[in-house]
N, C-alpha and C positions, 0 to 999 in steps of 0.2 A: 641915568647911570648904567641901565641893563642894555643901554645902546651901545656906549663905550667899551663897555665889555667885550659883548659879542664883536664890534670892530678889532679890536686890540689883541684879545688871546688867542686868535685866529696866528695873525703875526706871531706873536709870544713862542706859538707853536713850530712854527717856522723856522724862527731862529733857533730854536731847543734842537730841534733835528739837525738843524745845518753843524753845531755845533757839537753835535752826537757824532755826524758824519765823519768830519775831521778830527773828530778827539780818539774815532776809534779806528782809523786809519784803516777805512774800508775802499778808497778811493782813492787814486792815485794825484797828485798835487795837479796836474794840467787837468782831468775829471774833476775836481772839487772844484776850481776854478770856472769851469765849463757851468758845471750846475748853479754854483752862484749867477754868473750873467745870466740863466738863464730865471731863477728867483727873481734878481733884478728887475729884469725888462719886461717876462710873463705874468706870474704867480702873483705878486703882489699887488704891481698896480687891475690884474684882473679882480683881486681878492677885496681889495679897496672898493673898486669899483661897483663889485655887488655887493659889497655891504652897506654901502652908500643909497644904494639904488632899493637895498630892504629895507633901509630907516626910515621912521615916520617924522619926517621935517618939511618945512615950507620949501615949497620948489625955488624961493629965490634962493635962501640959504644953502641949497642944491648945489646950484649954479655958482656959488661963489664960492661951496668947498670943492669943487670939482674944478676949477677957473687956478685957484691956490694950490692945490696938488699938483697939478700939472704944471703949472710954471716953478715948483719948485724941484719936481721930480724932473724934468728937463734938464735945471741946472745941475742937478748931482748927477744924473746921466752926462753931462759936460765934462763936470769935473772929474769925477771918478774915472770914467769909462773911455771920453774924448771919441766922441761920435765925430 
């Protein structure tokens, strides 16, 4: 359960800001936009990725949360974004 956490409120955190940003209209709509892609495509999946890489699990289970993020985050990078 202290895995999950430390995964998640990290995010939690993220979103809290991002929406701190734009609520208090510190940043102009093309800047928030900018920052968001960049959330998107850096921060995140970097943040995943080391929290992944600190967890204590079987390296197959590894392999196959890191196989499923990627092919999902790809599609929403698709969708979303239209790479």
């Amino acid at each position: 359960m202290a895995t999950l956490i430390n995964a998640i409120f990290p995010l939690l955190i993220l979103i809290a800001i991002g929406y701190g940003l734009a609520r208090g209209q510190l940043f102009s709509r093309s800047q928030l936009e900018g920052l968001s892609r960049l959330t998107f495509v850096l921060f995140i999946p970097a943040l995943l990725f080391l929290s992944t890489y600190q967890s204590e699990t079987s390296q197959q289970s590894i392999g196959s949360f890191l196989l499923s993020f990627y092919i999902h985050f790809c599609a929403l990078e698709w969708l979303f974004v239209g790479i």
